[in-house]
N, C-alpha and C positions, 0 to 999 in steps of 0.2 A: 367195564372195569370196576374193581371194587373200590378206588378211591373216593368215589360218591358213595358208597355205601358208609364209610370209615367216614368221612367230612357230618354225614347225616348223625352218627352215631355221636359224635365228639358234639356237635350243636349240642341236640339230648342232652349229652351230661353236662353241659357249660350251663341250659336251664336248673336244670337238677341244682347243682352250684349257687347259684343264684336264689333259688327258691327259698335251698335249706339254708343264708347267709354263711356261706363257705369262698369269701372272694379268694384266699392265699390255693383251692386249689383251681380256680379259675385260670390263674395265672401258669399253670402246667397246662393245662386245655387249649388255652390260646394260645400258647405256645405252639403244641401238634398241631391245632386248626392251620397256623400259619403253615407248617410245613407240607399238611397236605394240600396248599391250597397254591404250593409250589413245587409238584410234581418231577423235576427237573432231573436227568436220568444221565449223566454226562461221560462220553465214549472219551475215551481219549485215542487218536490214530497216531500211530509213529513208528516209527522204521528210520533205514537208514537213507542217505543223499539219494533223491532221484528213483524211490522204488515205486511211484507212482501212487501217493498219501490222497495229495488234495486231488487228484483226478480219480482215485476213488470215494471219494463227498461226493465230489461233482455228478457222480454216477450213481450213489445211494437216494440223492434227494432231485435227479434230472432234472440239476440247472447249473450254470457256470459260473459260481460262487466263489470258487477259490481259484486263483491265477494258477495257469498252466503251462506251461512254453518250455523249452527243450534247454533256452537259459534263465529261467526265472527256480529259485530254490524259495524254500519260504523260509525268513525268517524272525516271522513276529507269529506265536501262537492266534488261531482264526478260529472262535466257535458259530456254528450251526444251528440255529433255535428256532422254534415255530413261532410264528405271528401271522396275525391276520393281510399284514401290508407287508411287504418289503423295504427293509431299511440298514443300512450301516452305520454301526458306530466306533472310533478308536478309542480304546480307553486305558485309561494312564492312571494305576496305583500309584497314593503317595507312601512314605513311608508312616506315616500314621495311622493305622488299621481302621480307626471310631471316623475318620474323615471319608466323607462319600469319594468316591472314583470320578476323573476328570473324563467327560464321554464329548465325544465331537464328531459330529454326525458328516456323512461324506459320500458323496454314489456312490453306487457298487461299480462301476466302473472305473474310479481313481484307484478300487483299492489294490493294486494291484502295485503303486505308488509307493505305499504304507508298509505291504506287510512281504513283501518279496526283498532277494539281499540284493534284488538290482538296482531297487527303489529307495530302500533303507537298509546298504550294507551294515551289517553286523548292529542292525536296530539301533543306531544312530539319534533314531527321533527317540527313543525313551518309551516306546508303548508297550505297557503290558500285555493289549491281546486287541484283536479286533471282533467284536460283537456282529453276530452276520442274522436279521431275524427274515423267516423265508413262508410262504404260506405252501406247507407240504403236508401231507395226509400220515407222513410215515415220523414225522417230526410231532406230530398232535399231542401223541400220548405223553408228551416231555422230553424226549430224545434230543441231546445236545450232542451234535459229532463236533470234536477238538481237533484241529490239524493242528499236529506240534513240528515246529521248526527240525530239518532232519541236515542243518548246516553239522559236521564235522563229524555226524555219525553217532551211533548207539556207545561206540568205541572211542568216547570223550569223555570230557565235565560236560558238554551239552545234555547229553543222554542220562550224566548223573544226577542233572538239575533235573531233568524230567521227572527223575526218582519221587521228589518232593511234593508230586500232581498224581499221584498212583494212590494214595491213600484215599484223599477223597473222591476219586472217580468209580462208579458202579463198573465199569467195564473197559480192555482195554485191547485196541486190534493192535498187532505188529504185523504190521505189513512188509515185503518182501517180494520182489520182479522173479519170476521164473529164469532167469537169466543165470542163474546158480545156487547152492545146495546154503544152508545157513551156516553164518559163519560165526564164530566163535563168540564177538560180542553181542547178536545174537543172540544165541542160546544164555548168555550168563543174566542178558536182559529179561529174558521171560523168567527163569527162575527166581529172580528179585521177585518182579513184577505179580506170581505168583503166589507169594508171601504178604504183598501187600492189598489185594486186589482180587476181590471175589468173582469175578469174571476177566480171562484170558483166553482170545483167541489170536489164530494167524491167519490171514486173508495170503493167498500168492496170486501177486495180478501179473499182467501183461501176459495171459497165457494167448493171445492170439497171437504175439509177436515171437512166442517161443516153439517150433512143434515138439520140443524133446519135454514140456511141462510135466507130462506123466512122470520122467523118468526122475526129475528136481524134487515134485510131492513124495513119491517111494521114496529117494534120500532124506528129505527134510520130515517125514513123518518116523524115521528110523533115528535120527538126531534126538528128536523128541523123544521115542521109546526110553532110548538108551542116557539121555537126560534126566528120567523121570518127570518129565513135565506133559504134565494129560490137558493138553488144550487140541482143539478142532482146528485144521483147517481145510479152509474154502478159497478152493481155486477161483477167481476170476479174471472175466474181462470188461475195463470200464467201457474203452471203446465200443465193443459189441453191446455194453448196456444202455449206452448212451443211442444207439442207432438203431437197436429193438425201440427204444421207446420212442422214437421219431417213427420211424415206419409202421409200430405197430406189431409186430413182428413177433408172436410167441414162440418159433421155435426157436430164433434168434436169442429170443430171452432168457431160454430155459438152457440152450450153449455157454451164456453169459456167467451162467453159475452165481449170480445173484439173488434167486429166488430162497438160498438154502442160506446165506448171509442173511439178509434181511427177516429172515422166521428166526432165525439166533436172537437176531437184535429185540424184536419184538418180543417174543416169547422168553426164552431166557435172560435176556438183560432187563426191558421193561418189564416184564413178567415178574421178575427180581425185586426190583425197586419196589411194583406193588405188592408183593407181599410181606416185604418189610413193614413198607408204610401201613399194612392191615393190622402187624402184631406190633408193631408202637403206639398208632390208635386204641387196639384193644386193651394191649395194658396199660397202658395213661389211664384210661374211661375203668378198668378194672381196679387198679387203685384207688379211685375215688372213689367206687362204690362201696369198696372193702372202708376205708374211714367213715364215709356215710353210716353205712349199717352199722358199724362200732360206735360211734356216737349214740343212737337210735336202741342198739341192742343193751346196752351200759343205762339206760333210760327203762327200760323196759323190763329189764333182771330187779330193778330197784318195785316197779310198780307191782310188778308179779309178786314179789318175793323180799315184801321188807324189813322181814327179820333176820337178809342177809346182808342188810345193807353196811356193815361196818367191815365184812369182810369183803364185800366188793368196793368200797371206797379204800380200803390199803390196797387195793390189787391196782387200783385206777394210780391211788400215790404214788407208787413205787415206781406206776409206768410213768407218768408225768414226770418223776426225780430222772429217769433215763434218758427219755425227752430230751431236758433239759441239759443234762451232758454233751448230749447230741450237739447240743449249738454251740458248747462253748470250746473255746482254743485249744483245750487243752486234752478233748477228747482222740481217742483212738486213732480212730480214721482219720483226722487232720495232723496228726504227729507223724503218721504214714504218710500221709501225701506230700505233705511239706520234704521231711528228711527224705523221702524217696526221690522226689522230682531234683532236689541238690544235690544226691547221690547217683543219682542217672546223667545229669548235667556235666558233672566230672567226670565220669566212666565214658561216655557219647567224645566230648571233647577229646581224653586222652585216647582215647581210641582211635580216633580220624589220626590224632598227630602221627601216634607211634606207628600206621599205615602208612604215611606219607612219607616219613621219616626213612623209612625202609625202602619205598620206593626212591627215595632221593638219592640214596647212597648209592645203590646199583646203576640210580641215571647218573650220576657224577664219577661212578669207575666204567661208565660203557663211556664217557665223554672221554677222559682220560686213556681209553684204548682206542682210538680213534679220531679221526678229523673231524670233527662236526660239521664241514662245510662240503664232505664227501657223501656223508653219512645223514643227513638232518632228517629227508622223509622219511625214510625207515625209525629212525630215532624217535620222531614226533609222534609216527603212528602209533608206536611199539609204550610209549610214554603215555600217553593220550586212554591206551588201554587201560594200565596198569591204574592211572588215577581213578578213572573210569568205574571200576573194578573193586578199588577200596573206599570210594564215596559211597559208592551204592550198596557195596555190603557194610559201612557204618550205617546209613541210615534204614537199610531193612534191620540191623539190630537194634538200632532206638526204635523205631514204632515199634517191635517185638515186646521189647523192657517196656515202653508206655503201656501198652496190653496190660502185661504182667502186673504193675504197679495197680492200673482200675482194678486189676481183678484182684489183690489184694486190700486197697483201698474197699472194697465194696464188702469181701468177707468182714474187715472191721468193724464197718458199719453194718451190718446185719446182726454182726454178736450182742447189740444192745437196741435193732430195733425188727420189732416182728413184723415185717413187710417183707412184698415180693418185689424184688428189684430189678425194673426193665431194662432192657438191651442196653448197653452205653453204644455211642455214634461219635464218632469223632470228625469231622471234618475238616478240613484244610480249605485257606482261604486265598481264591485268586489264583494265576496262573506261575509254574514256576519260572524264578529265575535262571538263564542261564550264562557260564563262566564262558569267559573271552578264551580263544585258543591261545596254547603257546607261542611266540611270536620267533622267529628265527632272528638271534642279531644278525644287526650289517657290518658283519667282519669281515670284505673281502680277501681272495687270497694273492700273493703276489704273483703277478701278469710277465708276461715278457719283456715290455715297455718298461716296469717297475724293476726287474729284474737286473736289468742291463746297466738302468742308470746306477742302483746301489751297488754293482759288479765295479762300475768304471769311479764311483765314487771311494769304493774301497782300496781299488786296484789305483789309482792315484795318489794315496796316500804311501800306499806301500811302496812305486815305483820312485816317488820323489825322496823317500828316508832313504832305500835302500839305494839310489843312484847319488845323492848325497855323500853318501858314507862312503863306495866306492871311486869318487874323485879325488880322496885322498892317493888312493893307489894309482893314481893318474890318467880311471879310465873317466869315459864320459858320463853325463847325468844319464842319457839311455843308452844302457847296456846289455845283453844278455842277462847279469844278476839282478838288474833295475825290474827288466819285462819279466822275468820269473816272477818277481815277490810282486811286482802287480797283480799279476795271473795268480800268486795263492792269497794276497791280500783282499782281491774282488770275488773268488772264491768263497772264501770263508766268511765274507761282509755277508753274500748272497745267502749263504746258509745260515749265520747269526740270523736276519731280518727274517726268514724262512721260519725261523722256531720260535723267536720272538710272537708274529703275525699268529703261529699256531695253538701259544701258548695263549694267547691274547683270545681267539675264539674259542677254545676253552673255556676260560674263564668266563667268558661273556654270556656261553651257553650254560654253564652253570649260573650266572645270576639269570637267569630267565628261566631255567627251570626251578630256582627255590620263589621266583617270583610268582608263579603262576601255582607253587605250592599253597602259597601265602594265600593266595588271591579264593581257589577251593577251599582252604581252611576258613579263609570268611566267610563264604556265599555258603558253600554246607556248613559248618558251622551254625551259621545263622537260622539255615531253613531248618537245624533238629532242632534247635533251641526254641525257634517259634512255633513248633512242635510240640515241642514239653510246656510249652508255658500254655497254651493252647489248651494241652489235655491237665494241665494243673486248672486252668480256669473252669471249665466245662464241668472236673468232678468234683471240684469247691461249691460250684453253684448247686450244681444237681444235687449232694447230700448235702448242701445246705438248704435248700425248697427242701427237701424232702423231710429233713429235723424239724424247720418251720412247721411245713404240714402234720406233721406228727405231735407237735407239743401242742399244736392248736387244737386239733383231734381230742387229743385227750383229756386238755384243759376243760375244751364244750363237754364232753362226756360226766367229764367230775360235775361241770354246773348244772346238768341235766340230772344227776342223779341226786344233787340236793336238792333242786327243784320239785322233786320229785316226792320227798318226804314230806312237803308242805301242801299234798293233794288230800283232797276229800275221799270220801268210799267210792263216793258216784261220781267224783271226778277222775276217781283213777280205772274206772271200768273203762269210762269212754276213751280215754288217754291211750289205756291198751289196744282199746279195736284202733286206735286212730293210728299209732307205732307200729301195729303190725299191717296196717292199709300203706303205709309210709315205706317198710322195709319190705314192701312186695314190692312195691312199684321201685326200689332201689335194686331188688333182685332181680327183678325183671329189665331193669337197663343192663346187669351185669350178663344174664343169659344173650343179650343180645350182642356186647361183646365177644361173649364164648364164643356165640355162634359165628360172627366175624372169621376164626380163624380154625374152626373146627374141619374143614374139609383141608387143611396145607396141612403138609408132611412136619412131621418129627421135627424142632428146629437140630440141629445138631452143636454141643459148645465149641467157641473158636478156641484151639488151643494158644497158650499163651505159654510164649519162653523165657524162664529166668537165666542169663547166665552171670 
């Protein structure tokens, strides 16, 4: 792998750093060093209720890690890590981000307890994820498999909280049973997923349990065409790869369809990850050399050449005066980031509403055409979509506009400082949360038992007026007119209480549909906002180390070149061979970056959407 070569490379310059007293750009070094030195490559697997998630882990890393059972769903997100020992831990974000994570160590055979909805319906205990570390060869290179909870389907708020874990993940399987072609939310999911997430595939398992599989991939790879969405997929069977690898069994393995997954994950996924992590290393370590040499060369034009030195001392001023800009509040790129991030915060919020808003109205006129107590699963599903549907395409427009804005923010800052500026990274922290489903009120309808009593309660009323009234004409309290208007008095009670009860679950389904609007307006809401404030923080700091590094740069440079008028003849001979002994060995760490990433393809720009 080349992260030892990149780890080897970033040391190198962190000496260099050091040698030449340059600690503010050590602190960008040690930074990357840190990141290469956590490798971590994280899959996210999700699909819909029951397509067989965690018994495809189980089957990637042959071992029985994530509970399996015909009634076990999962519903606390469970990652997959390498380690030397085997160990479980649950672990419970607080809402404080700077606060460490509460981890609670547990067999692997409780967890089953923890993170299934049999154990912990609807995650009850509060945990945000279970940490699973496993000693596996295919886990080594960093590989983190994510089993996300598939309670209530891609065609909810569950699937739309998922949204919110697609940014930071290198890769991401949707899995899917051969048991039929893909369905709608489905398809709407990868193409988000797509837009967020530089690796998308679809795994279709249980093909041993299907023989018509062939004919499911032909549909579901035509779905895709006609989608537009260019992702792979790879037929599997865990079973068959779970009992190849007990018996040994290569042809069984090679049936298993496993072998063409796992060269994906390897090669294209991790393969991915290291190459990023090559050309972050290199330009971090390229950076620094390009200021090294600047200081050094600014040093050197003076000793060579000192009857230029008043017109390279205004060329250094002028740069130091921009510098200087650089840091303060008032410059460009912070006027950009600031009013953009407040303009994107309002356009993201009003966005979700006037989406939801629209769905509410059409759930409140399908409630209004209909009994809700006839009608609920179709209704719920058909709702469940809809929300679904406009979470996920608000928050693939906010990360889109957060793009957009770095990439602006970043032209700013380059119109006033001559540097090459690497890749921006954004990542998201922790696993997502996800929204409670709609909950159906308890507004029963009225029974037979119910029926009868308010029949004879009404019809009593009206036999006793109307038997009443007719003893004046000397007949009896029950009489023919008496039993008529009971019979339309218990009548009409029957149907009053009937439309009452109906109007009444109406309503009632209407407050629980705008409650459950409210409830996605929080939790999305929340997770774009911590999103933006996220990518406000990340490109605050970054072109602020960066102006830092840049006005220090040029500051030493200025002091170097007045140092420089105060040499001797024979001090400035030697000074020269020594500055350009100095700027080879600084040249020579930079060729060694080039070389870093001289054999990887073209990078290609991400495009980025304004709307």
């Amino acid at each position: 792998m080349a992260v030892p070569a990149a780890v080897e490379l970033v040391d190198l310059a962190l000496k260099a750093t050091k040698a030449y007293e340059r600690p503010d750009l050590s602190v960008r070094l040690e930074q990357t060093r840190r990141r290469l030195a956590d490798p971590s490559v994280r899959v996210l697997v999700v699909g819909e209720f029951k397509q067989g998630k965690s018994q495809l882990i189980n089957a990637l890393v042959n071992a029985p890690v994530c509970p399996v059972d015909d009634d076990v769903a999962t519903a606390v997100p469970t990652a997959v890590r390498y380690a030397e020992t085997t160990s479980v831990a649950l672990v419970r974000e607080g809402d404080d981000p700077d606060a460490p994570p509460q981890r609670t160590e547990i067999p692997l055979g409780k967890l089953a307890q923890y993170v299934s909805e049999a154990g912990n319906p609807g995650n009850r205990a509060g945990l945000s994820y279970a940490d699973i570390a496993i000693p596996r060869k295919l886990l080594a290179g960093g590989l983190v498999l994510v089993d996300t909870p598939g309670v209530g389907g891609l065609g909810s708020a569950h699937g739309a909280a998922t949204m919110s874990a697609l940014p930071s993940a290198d890769a991401v399987l949707l899995v899917s049973d051969a048991a039929q072609e893909y369905t709608r939310p489905e398809l709407e999911f990868l193409d988000a997923a797509m837009k967020l997430c530089p690796n998308v595939a679809c795994v279709l398992t249980k093909t041993d349990l299907y023989p018509h599989w062939r004919r499911i991939l032909d549909l579901d790879r035509g779905h895709l065409e006609r989608a537009g969405v260019r992702a792979p997929i790879f037929p599997v069977s865990s079973s068959l790869r779970l009992h190849a690898a007990q018996t040994k069994d290569d042809e069984l393995m090679a049936e298993s369809g496993f072998r063409d997954l796992i060269d994906y994950l390897v090669r294209q996924v991790v393969g991915a990850a290291d190459v990023l992590a090559r050309r972050s290393a290199s330009q971090d370590v390229l950076m620094v050399t390009d200021q090294l040499a600047a200081q050094m060369q600014s040093e050197l034009s003076v000793q060579e050449n000192p009857e230029r030195v008043e017109a390279l001392m205004a060329e250094l001023n002028k740069a130091k005066a921009r510098a200087e800009e650089l840091k303060r509040n008032t410059s460009r790129w912070q006027i950009t980031l600031n009013d953009g991030v407040a303009d994107l915060q309002s356009d993201i919020e009003y966005d979700l509403r006037d989406r939801l808003r629209a769905i509410g109205r059409e759930a409140e006129q399908l409630i209004d055409d209909a009994d809700p107590a006839d009608v609920w699963d179709q209704f719920a599903q058909w709702f469940h979509q809809q929300v679904a549907t406009a979470a996920s395409a608000n928050f693939v427009w906010a990360h889109e506009r957060a793009r957009w804005l770095a990439a602006r923010v970043a032209e700013h800052f380059a119109e006033s400082a001559d540097v090459v500026l690497p890749d921006l990274q954004f990542q998201d922290e922790g696993m997502a949360r996800k929204v409670d489903p709609l909950t159906q009120p308890e507004v029963e309808k009225l029974k037979l038992g119910g029926a009868i009593l308010t029949g004879m309660r009404g019809g009593y009323g009206g036999l006793l007026m109307i038997g009443l009234a007719t003893t004046i004409a000397g007949l009896g309290l029950l009489n023919p007119f008496s039993a008529a208007a009971g019979l339309l008095f218990g009548a009409k009670t029957v149907k009053d209480e009937k439309k009452r009860l109906l109007e009444r679950r109406r309503a009632e389904a209407k407050t629980a549909v705008r409650k459950h609007i409210d409830e996605v307006v929080f939790q999305v809401g929340k997770d774009s906002r911590d999103m933006l404030r996220r990518t406000q923080r990340q490109l605050r700091d970054h072109f602020n180390a960066l102006a830092e590094e840049l006005a220090t740069s040029i500051s030493a440079s200025v002091l170097a070149a007045q140092n420089a008028l105060k040499t001797t003849t024979g001090e400035r001979d030697k000074r020269i061979r020594d500055l350009k002994a100095e700027l080879e060995r600084v040249e020579a760490l930079a060729r060694r970056a080039r070389a870093l990433v001289a054999d990887l393809p073209a990078q290609q720009p991400t495009p980025v959407v304004a709307r």
